[in-house]
Backbone bond lengths (Angstrom), bond angles and torsions (degrees), N, CA, C in turn:
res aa  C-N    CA-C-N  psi(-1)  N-CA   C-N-CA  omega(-1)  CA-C   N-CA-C  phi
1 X - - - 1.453 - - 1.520 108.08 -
2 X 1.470 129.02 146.73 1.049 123.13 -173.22 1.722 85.95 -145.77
3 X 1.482 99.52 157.05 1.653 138.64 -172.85 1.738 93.72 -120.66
4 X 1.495 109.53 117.38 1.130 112.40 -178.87 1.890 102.75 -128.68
5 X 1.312 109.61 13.90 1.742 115.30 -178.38 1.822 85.45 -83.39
6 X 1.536 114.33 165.44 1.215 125.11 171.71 1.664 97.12 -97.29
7 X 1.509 132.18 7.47 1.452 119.45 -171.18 1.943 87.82 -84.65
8 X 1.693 85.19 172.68 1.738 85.67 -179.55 1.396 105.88 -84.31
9 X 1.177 95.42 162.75 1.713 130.45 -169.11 1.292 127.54 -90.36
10 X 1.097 132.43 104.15 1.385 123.18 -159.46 2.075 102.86 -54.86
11 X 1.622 103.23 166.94 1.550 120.94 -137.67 2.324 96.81 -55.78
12 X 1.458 99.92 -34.35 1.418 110.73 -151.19 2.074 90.26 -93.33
13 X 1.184 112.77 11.89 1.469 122.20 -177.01 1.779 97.29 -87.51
14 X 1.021 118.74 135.95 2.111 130.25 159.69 0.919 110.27 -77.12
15 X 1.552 129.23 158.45 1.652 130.01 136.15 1.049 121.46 -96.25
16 X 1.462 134.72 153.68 1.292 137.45 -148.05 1.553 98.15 -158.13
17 X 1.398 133.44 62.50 1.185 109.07 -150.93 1.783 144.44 71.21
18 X 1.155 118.17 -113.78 1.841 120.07 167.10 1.753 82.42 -125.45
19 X 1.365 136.62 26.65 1.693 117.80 150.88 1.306 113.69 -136.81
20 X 1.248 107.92 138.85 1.398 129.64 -179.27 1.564 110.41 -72.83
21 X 1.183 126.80 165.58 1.203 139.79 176.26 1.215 115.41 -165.10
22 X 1.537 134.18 136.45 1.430 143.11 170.77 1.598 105.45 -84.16
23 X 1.051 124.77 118.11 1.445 143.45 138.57 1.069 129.00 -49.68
24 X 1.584 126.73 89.40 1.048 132.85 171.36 1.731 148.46 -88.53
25 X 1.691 138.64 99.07 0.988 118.47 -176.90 1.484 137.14 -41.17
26 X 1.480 138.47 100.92 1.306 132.14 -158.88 1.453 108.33 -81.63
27 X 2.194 99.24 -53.70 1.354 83.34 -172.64 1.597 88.67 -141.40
28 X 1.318 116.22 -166.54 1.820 125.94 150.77 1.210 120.96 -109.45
29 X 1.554 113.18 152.85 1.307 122.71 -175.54 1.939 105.14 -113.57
30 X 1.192 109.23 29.87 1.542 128.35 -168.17 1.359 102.14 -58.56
31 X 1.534 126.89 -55.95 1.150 137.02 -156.90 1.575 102.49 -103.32
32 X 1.482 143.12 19.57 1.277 146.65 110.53 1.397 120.82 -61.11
33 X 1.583 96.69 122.60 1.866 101.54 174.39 1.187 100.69 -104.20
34 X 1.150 148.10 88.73 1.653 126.26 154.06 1.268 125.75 -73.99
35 X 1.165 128.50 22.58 1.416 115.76 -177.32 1.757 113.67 -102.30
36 X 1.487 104.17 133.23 1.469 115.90 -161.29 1.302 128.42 77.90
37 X 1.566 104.92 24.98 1.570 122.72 -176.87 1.679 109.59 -149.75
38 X 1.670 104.63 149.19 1.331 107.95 163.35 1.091 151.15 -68.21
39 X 1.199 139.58 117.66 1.720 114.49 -161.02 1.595 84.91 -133.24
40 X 1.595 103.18 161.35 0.860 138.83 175.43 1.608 130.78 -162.89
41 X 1.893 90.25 119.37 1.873 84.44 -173.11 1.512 111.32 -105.24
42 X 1.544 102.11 173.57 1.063 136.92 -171.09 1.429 98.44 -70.21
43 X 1.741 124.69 148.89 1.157 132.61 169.19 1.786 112.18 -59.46
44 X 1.209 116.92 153.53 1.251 136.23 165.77 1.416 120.13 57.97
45 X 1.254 109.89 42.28 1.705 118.13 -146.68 0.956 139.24 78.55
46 X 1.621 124.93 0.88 1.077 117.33 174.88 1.331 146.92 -36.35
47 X 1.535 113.16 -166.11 1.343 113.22 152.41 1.591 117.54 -59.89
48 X 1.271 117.55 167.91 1.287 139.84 174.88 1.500 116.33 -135.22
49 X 1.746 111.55 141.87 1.495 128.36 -162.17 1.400 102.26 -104.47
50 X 1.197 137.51 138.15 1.686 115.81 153.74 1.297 102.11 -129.91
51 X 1.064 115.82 108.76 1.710 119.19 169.20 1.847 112.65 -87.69
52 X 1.179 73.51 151.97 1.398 102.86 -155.84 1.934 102.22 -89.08
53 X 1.166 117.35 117.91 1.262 114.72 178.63 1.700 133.28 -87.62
54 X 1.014 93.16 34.20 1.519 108.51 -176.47 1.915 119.42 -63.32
55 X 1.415 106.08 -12.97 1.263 121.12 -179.56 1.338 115.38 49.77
56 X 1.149 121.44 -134.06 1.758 125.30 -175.90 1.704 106.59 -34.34
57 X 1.713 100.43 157.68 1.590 119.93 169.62 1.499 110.38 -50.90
58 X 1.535 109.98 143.89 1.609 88.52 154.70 1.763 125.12 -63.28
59 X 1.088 137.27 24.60 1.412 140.37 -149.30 1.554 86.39 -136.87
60 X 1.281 134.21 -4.62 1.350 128.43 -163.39 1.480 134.76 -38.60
61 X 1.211 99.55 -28.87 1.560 124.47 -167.24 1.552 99.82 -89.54
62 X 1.360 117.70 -21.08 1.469 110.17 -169.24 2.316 86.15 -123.09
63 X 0.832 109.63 -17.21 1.352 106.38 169.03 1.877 122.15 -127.44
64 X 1.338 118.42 76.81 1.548 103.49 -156.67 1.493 85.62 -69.20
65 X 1.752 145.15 -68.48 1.201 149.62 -151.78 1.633 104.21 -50.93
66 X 0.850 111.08 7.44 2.162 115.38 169.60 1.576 98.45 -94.47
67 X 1.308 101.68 138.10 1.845 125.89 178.54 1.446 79.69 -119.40
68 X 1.979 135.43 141.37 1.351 134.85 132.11 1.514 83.91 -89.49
69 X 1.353 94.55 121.79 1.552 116.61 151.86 2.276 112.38 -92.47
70 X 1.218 97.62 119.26 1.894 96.17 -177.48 1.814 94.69 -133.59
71 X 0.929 82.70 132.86 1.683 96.17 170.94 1.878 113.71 -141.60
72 X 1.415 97.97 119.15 1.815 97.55 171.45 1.793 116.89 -96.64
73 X 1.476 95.41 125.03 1.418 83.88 -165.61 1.617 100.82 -106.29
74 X 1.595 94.16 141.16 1.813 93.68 -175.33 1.809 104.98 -119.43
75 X 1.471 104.62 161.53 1.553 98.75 -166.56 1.552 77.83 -92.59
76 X 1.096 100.37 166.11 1.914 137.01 176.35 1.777 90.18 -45.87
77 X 1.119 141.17 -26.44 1.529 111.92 -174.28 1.837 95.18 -109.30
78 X 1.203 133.83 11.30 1.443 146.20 177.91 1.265 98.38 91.41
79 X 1.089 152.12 27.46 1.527 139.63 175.26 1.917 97.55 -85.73
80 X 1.175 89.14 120.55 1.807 107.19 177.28 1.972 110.42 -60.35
81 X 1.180 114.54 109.32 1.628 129.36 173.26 1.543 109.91 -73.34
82 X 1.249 94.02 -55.54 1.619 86.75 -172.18 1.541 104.32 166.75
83 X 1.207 107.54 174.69 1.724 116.78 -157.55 1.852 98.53 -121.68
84 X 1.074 99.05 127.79 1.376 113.52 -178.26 1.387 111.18 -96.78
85 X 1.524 141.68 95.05 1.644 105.67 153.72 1.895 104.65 -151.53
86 X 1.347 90.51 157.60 1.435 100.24 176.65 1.592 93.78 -159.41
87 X 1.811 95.33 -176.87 1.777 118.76 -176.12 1.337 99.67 -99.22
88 X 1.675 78.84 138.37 1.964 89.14 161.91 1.827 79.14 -137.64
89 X 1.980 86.96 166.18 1.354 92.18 174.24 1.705 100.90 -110.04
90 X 1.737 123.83 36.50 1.055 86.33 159.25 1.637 94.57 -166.36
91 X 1.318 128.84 123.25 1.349 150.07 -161.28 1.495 89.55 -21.20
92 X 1.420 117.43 131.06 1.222 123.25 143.09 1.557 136.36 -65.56
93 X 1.190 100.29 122.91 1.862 107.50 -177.56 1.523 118.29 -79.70
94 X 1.454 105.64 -46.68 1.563 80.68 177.95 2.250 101.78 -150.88
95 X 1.429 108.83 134.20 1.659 103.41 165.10 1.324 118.56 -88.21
96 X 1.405 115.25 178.33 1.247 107.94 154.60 1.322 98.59 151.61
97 X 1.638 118.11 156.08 1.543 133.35 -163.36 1.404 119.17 -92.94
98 X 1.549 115.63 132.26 1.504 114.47 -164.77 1.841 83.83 -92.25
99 X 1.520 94.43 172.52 1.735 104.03 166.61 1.431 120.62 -60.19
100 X 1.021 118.29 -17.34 1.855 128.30 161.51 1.280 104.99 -64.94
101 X 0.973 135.74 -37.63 1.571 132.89 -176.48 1.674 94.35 93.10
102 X 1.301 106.32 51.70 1.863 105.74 174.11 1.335 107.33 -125.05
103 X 1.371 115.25 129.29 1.544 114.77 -166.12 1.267 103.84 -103.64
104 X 1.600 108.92 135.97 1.853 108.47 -156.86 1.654 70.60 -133.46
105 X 1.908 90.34 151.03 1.183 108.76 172.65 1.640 115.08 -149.48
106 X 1.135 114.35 131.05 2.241 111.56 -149.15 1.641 80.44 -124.61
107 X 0.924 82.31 149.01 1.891 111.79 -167.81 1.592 84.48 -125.41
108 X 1.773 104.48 155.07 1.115 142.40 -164.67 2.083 89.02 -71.19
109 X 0.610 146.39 -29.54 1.534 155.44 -139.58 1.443 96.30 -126.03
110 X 1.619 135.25 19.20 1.135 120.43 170.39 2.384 112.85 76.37
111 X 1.191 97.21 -9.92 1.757 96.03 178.68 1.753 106.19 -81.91
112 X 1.175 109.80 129.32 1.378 122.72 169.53 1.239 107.21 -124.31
113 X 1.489 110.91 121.86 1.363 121.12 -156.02 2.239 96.54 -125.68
114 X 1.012 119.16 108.77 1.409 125.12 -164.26 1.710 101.31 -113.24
115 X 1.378 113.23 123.76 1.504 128.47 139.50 1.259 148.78 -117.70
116 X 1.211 112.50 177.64 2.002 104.15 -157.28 1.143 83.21 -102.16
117 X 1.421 126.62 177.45 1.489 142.20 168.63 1.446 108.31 -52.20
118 X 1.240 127.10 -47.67 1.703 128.90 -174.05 2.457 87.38 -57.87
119 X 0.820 115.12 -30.74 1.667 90.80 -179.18 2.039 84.84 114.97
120 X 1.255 117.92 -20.74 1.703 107.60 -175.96 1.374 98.42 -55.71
121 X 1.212 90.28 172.76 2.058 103.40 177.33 1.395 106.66 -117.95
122 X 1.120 122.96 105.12 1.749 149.94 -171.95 1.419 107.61 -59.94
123 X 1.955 110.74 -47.51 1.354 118.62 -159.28 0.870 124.45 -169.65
124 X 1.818 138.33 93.45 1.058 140.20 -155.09 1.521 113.99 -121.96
125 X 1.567 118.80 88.82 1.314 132.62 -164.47 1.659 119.78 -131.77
126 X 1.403 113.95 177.03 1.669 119.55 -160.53 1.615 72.26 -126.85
127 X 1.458 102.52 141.42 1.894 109.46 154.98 1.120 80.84 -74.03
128 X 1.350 115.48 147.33 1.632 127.59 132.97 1.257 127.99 -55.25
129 X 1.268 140.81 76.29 1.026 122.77 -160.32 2.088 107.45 -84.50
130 X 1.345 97.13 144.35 1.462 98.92 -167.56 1.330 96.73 -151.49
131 X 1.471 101.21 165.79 0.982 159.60 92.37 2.167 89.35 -151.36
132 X 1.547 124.75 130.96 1.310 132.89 177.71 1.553 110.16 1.57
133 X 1.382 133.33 -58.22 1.108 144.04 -139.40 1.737 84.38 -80.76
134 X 1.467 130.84 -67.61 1.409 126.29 173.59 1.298 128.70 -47.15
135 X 1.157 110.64 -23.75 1.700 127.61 171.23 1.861 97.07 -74.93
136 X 0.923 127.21 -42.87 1.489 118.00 -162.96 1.807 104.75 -77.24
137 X 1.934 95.76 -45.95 1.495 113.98 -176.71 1.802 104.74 -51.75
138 X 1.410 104.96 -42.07 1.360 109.14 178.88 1.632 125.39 -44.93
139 X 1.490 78.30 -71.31 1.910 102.88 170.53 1.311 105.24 -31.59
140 X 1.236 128.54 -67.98 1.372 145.09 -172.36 1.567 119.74 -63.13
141 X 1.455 121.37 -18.19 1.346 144.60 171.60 1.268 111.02 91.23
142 X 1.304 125.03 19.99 1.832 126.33 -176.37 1.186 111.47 -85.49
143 X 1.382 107.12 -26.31 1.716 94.95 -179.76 1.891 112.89 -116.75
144 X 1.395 124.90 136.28 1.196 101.76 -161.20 1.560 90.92 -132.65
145 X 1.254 141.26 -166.38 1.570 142.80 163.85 1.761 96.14 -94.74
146 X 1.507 121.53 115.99 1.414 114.48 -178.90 1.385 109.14 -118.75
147 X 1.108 131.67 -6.38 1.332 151.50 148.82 1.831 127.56 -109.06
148 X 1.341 111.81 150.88 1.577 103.60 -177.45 1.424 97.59 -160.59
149 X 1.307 124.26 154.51 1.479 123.32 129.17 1.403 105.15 -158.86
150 X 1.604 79.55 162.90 1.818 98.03 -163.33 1.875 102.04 -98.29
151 X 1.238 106.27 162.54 2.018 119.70 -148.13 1.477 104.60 -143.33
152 X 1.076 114.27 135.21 1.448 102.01 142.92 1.314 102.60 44.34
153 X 1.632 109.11 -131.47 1.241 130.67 -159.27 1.495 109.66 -96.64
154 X 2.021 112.42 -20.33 1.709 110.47 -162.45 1.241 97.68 -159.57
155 X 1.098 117.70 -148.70 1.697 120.06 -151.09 1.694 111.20 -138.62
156 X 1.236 115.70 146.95 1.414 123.74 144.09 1.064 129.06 -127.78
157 X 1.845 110.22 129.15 1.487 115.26 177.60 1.454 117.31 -125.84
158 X 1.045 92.58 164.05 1.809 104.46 173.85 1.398 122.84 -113.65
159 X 1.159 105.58 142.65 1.686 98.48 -168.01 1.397 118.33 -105.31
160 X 1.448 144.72 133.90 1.183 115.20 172.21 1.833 123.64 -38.50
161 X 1.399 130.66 -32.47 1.276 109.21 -176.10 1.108 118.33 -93.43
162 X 2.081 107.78 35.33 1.601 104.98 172.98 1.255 119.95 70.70
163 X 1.322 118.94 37.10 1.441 124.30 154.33 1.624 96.97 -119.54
164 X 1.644 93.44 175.32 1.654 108.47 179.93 1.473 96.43 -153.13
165 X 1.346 97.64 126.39 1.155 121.48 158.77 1.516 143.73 -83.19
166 X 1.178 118.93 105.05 1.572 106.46 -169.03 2.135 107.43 -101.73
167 X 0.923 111.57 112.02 1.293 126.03 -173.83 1.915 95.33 -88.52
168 X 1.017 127.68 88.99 1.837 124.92 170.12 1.627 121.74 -44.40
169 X 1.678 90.62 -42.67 1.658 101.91 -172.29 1.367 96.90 -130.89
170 X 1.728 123.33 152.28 1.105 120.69 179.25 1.605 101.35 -86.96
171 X 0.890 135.75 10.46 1.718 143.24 -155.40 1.422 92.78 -113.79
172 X 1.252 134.47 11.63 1.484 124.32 -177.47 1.460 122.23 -149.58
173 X 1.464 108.33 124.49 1.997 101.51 -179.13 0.854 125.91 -66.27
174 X 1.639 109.54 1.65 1.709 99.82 -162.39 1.983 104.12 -116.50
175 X 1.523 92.42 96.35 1.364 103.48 170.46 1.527 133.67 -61.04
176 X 1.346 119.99 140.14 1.848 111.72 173.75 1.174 110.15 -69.13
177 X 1.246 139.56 124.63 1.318 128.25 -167.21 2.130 99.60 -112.91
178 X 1.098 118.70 123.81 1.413 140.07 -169.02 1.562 112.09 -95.74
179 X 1.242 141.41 86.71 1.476 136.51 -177.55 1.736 110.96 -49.42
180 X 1.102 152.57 134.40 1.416 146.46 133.36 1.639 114.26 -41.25
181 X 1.696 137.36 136.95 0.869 124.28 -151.52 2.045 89.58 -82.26
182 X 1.606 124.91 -18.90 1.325 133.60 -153.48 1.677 77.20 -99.68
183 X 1.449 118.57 -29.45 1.843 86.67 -179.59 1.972 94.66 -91.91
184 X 1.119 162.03 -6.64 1.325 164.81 -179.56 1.483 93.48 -67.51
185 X 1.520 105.04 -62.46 1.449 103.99 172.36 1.212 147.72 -64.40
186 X 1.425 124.06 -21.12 1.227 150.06 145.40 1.639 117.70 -42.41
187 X 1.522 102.05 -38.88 1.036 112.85 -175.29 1.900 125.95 -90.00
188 X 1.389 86.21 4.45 1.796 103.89 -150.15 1.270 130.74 25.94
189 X 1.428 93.94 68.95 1.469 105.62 -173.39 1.727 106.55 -109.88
């Protein structure tokens, strides 16, 4: 509703220029806690993620290489969707929401682990990382994903041995793989 007279506006009325507007409470965000946790929302209003920073399994002591990964995902007005969590064995680097509204999450070790809003698991995959030499560095633990962020539809990461990966779609193993000009050279290539 808008007030377009120049007389004054009763107390709960805005200014907007020469038009008024009422401000209205829609909803509360009471029963979202984010504090001491990550969140991350969804494009264009979306949904929203809040992961939970609890780090290691409860089993830790008898499993240190277990990550519980938990994430509560809330729609854009706080109404609770559903609870996300499972194991990885290796800290996740970075979440975040494609334009599908699919929440992908890439672990240090190359795993990208993707769900739909219901909390199901869409896609549970390794980049390949390649060309041989990153595949071996991998195996061996030298090369890891130490940077990420999630796009659109897929991902870009960086690897410790100075490659980057550009993933277009999260629906596919087969990454663009990008040389660094200091790893090309390293490499005498």
């Amino acid at each position: 509703a808008t007030l377009t007279s120049m007389s004054a506006p009763p107390s709960e009325w805005d200014r907007l220029g020469n038009v008024h507007y009422h401000r209205r409470h829609l909803y509360s965000f009471s029963d979202v806690r984010v504090d001491g946790r990550n969140c991350v929302a969804a494009v264009n209003g979306g949904a929203f993620a809040v992961r939970s920073t609890a780090g290691k399994s409860a089993n830790a002591a008898a499993d240190s290489t277990r990550h519980a990964q938990r994430f509560t995902v809330y729609s854009a007005s706080g109404v609770h969707l559903c609870d996300v969590a499972y194991q990885s064995s290796c800290e996740l680097v970075a979440h975040g929401w494609t334009r599908e509204e699919l929440l992908v999450c890439v672990h240090g070790d190359g795993r990208v682990v993707v769900h739909d809003l219901g909390g199901r698991k869409v896609r549970d995959a390794r980049l390949s990382f390649s060309p041989r030499e990153d595949d071996e560095k991998s195996a061996r633990g030298d090369a890891a994903i130490v940077a990420c962020e999630v796009w659109g539809g897929g991902i870009v990461a960086a690897t410790s041995a100075g490659a980057v990966f550009l993933v277009a779609d999260v629906h596919t193993d087969a990454p663009r793989v990008t040389r660094t000009k200091a790893d090309a050279s390293a490499r005498g290539a």
